[in-house]
C-alpha positions in Angstrom: 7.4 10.9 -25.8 4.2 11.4 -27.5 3.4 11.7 -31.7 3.3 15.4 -31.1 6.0 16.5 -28.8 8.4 14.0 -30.6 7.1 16.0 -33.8 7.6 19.1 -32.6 11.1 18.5 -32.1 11.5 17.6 -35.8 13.2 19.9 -37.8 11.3 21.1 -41.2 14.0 23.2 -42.9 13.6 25.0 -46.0 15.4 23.6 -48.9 17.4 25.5 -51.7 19.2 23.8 -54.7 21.2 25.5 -56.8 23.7 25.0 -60.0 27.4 26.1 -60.4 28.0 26.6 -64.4 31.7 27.4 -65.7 33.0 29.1 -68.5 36.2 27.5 -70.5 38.3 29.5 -68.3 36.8 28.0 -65.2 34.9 31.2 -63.9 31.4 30.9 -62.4 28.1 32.4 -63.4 26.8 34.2 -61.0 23.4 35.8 -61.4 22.5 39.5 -60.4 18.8 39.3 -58.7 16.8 42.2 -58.2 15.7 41.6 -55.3 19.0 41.4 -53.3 22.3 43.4 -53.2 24.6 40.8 -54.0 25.3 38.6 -56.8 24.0 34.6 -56.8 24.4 31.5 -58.4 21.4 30.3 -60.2 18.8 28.6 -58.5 15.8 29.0 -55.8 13.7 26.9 -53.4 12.4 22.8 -53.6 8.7 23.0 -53.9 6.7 20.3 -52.6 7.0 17.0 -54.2 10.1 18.2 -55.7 13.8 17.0 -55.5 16.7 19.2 -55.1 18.1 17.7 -58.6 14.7 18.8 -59.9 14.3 21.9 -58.1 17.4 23.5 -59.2 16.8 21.9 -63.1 13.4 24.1 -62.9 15.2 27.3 -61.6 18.0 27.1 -64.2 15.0 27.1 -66.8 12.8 29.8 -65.3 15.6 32.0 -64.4 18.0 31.4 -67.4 15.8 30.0 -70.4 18.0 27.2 -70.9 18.0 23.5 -70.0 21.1 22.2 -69.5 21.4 18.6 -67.9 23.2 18.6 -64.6 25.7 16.7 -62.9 26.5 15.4 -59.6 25.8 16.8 -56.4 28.9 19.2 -55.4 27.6 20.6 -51.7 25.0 20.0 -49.1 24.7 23.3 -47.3 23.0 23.7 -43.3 22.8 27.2 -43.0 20.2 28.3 -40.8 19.1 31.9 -41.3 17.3 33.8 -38.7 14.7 35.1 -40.7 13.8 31.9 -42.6 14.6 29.5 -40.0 16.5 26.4 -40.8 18.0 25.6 -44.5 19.8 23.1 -46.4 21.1 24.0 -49.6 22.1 21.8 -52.6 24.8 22.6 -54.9 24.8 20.7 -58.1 27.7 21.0 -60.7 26.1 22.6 -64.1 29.4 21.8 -66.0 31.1 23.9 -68.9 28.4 25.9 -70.6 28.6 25.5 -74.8 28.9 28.6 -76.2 25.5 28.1 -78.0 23.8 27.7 -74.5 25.1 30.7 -73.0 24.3 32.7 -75.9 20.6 31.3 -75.5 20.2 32.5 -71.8 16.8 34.9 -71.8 17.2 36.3 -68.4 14.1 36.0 -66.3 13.2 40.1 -66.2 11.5 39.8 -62.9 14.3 38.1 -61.1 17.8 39.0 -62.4 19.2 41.9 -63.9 22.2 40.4 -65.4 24.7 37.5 -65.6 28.8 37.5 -65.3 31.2 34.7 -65.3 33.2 35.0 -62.5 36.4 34.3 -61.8 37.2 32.5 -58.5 39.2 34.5 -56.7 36.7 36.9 -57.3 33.4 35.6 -56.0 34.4 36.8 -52.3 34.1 40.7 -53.9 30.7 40.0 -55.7 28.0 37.9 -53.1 28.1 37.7 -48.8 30.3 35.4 -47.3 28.4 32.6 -46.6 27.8 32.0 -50.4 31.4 32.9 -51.6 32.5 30.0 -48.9 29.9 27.3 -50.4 30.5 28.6 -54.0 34.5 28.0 -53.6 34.2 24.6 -51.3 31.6 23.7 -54.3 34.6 24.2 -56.9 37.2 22.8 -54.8 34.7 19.1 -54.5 34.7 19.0 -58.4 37.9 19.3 -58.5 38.1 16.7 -56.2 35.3 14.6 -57.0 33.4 14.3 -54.1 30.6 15.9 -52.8 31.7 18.3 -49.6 29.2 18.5 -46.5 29.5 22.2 -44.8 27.5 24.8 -42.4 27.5 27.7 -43.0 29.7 27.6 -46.3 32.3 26.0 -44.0 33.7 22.1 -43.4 32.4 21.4 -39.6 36.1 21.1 -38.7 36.5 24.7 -40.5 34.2 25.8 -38.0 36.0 25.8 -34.8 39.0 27.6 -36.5 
């Protein structure tokens, strides 16, 4: 197979990190965007040069106005999307949020109209599927410790069920 065609064949997916921030209660912060009808986590695409650690530490900044340090990777994400082609999408966890943090956030007036902690069981009622699927399996790996591999917001063996 020649340079080319074997390059061809070579996916080039877009890449999305993200962080998953908790309250003392355990709920979520979920971002409201302007720019879609659902609620999101925090976060955005890897630029070039970029790592998804750094990626989503730049987001959390420009969207939130805070710089929180960030933990351990919580989900790897392959969800293709028809209009955007492949995607993988990084989950890292953002940990408990100080009081004095959250009262700092300085929403990014362009991008989000508001933020919520949510609770868990209701994510599913607030964002699309997909998300409320990798936000939840995102929550259960911290709980558990170890990072969770899904498509789709689903564990492959989730996927023929």
């Amino acid at each position: 197979m020649a340079a080319n065609e074997h390059e061809a064949k070579m996916a080039h997916p877009r890449m999305a990190a993200g962080a998953l921030f908790f309250d003392v209660d355990g709920r979520v912060l979920m971002v409201e965007p302007t720019y879609k009808d659902y609620w999101d986590i925090p976060g955005g695409y890897v630029e070039t040069g970029e790592s998804p650690l750094q990626a989503a530490s730049r987001e959390v900044r420009e969207e939130l106005g805070i710089t929180p340090a960030l933990g351990r990777l919580l989900a790897v994400d392959w969800a293709p999307n028809g209009a955007e082609g492949d995607k993988v999408l990084y989950l890292f966890d953002g940990g408990e949020l100080p009081t004095d943090l959250v009262e700092g956030i300085r929403l990014q007036a362009d991008e989000l109209k508001a933020i919520r902690f949510v609770a868990p069981q209701e994510i599913a009622d607030r964002t699309i599927p997909r998300l409320a699927r990798r936000i939840l399996a995102a929550i259960e790996a911290r709980a558990e410790s170890a990072p969770v591999y899904l498509e789709h917001g689903q564990a492959p063996g989730d996927l023929a069920a």
